[in-house]
N, C-alpha and C positions, 0 to 999 in steps of 0.2 A: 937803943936800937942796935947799938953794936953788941950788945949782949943775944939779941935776938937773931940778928944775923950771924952769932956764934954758931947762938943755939942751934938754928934752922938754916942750915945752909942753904942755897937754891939749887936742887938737882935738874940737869941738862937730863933731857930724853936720849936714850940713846941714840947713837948714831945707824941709820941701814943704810945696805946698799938700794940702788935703785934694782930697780925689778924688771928684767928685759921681758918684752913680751914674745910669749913662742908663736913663730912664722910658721904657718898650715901653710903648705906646698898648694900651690889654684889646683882644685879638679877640672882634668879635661872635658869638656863637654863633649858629644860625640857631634862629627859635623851634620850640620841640617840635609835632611831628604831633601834629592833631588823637586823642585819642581816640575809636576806632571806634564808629561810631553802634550803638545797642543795639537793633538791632530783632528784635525778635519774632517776625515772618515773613517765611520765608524766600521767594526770587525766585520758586521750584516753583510755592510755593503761592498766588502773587500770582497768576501766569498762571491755572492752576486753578481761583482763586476769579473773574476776568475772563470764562474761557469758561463758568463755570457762570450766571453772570449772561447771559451773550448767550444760552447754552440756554434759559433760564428765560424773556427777551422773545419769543423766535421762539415757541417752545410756546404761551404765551399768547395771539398772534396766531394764530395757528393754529388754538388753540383757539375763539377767538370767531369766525371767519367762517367754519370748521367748523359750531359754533351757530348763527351768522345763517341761513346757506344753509339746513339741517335746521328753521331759522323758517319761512322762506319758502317753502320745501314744504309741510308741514303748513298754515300760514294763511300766505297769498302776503297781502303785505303791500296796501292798498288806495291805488293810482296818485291822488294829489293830481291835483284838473284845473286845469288851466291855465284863468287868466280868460281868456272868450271875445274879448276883443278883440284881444290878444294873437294868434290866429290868427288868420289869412289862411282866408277863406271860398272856398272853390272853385268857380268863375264855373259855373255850371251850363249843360249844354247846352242852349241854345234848342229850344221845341219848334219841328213846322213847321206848328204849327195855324194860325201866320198867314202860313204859306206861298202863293204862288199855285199854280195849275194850268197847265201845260204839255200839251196831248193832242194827237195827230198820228193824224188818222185813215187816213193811208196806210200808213203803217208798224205800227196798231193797238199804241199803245202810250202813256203818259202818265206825267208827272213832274213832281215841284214846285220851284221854285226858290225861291230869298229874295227878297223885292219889293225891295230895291235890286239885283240881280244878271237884270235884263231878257234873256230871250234874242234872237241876232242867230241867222237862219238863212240857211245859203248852200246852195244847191243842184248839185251836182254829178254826176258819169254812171258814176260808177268803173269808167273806162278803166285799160286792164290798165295798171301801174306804182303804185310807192308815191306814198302821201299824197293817193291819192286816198278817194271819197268818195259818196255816196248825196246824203247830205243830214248837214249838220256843223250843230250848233248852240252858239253860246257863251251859256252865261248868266254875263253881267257883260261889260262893256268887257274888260276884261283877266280872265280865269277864277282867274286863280289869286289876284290882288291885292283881287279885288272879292270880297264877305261870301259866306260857302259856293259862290262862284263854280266851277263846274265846266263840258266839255267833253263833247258827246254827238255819235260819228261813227254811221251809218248804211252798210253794206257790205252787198254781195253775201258772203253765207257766206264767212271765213276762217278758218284756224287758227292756233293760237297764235304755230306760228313764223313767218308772216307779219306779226304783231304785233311780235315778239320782233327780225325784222328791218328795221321801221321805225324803233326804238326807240335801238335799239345801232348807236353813230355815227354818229347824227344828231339825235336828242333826250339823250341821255343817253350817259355811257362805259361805263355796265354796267347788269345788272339784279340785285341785291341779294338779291330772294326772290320765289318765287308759293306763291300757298295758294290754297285752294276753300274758297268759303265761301256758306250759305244763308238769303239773307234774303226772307221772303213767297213761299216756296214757287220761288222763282229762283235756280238755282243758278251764283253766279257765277264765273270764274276771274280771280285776281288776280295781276295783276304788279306788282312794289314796287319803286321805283329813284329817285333825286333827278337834280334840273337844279340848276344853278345860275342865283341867281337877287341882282342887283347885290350883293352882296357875300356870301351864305352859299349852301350848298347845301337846298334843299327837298326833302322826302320826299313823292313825287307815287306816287298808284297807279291803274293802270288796271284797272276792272270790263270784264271778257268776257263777253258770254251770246250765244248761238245760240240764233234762232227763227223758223222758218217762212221756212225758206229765207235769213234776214239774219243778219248780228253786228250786235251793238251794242254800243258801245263807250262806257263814260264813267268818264275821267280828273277826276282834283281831286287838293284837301292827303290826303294819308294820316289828317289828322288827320278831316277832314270826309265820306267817302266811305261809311260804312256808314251814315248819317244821312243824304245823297243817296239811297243803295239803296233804303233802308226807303220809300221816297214812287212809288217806280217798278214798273211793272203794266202787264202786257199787253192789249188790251182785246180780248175774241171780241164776234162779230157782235151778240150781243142787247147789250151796252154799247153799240156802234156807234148801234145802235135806240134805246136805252129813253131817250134825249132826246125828253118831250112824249107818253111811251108814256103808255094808258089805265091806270090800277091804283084799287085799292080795290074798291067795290061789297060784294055780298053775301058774297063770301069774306076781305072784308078784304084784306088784305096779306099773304097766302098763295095760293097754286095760280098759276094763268095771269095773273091782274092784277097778282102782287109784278113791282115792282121788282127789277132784277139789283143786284148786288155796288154799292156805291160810291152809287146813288141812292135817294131819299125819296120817298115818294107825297105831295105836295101838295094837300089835299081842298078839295075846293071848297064842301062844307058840312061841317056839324057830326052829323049824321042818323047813325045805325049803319050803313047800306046806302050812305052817298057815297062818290062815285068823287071820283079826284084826275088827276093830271099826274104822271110821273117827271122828278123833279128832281134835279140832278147835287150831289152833296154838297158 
């Protein structure tokens, strides 16, 4: 045995290490989806309930200015006024009660101007060619710049397109409008057209009348010319006269002793039966 155990010795297996096992790092999981929100209503009926509410604002609008207007019908609602100072007063037209008298007993006719607007008269022959003239009167330095300032021509009888040819391309580039119009029993014909006047254009209108063989002409503002019209009067022969005429007496101020159109019997007493003077109004 001991020779056997010489011979064959018993070999130990080698020695190892242990064997560490390799650590895999945990993979993250990614976190879980939310749980779906629980709602109650659904998209349909969001939209749905959205337009039922816009129905419901518009109808109600509707409905009250439907009612207001159907107010306002029946009792129209009562216009607040405005404090009076707030408004602008609108300059009223001057009368011409302190106008002067203008009368021209050649031509039997008379007109008032504004006492600063004095007339200048030129006398002329109205030889055949435009711009002439009878007798031209301006009342004011300048007619158009000076107060109700206007322009009074005197003709041998002309017609409108005479007028119309004066007018167009040489006072003015065109003529805008005519009308007929009657003030004091004068029926006058008008032409409407602007100059130019340093920096803006004017709306100037000429009055036309025929009488007793003349025209007469008179220009101003458009704004001011029916208010010139109104003062202007042809005078017949007993006007001519009734300057200093006898009036009054036993018939008063009726039959043969009145006073014509336009003048006053002036009495020289106080008596029922006194005679006066005609005196020009």
């Amino acid at each position: 045995m001991d020779d056997l155990s010489q011979q064959n010795p018993v070999q130990n297996p080698p020695m190892t290490e242990p064997v560490t096992p390799v650590q895999t790092p945990p993979v993250k999981q990614p976190p879980p989806p939310p749980p779906p929100s629980r709602s109650f209503i659904s998209k349909p009926l969001i939209i749905l309930l959205i337009a039922a509410i816009l129905f419901a604002i518009f109808y109600a609008g509707t409905y009250f200015k439907l009612n207001q207007t159907l107010t306002n019908i029946i009792s129209p609602p009562k216009p607040t006024p405005s404090p009076t100072a707030s408004i602008p007063s609108p300059t009223p037209n001057p009368t011409t009660a302190n106008w002067k008298t203008y009368a021209n007993e050649k031509y039997s006719f008379e007109i008032k101007y504004h006492p600063e607007s004095n007339p200048n008269e030129f006398i002329g022959n109205n030889e055949v060619g435009q711009f002439n003239y009878l007798l031209l009167i301006r009342f004011g330095t300048n007619p158009i710049k000076s107060p109700y300032g206007y322009e009074l021509k005197v003709n041998n009888q002309k017609s409108l397109d005479d007028y119309r040819t004066e007018l167009v391309g040489h006072i003015t580039d065109r003529i805008d409008s005519e009308e007929e119009t009657v003030i004091n029993n004068n029926t006058w014909k008008k032409i409407n057209y602007k100059i130019f006047v340093t920096t803006d254009y004017v709306p100037i209108t000429m009055a036309i009348i025929n009488h007793a063989g003349y025209s007469f002409a008179i220009s101003s503002s458009a704004f001011d010319i029916n208010q010139i019209l109104s003062t202007f009067k042809f005078l017949d022969q007993n006007q001519k006269d009734a300057e200093g005429k006898s009036c009054g007496g036993i018939m008063g101020e009726k039959g043969p002793m009145a006073c014509p159109s336009g003048y006053y019997c002036r009495y020289t007493d106080s008596h029922p039966d006194a005679s006066g003077k005609c005196v020009k109004e």
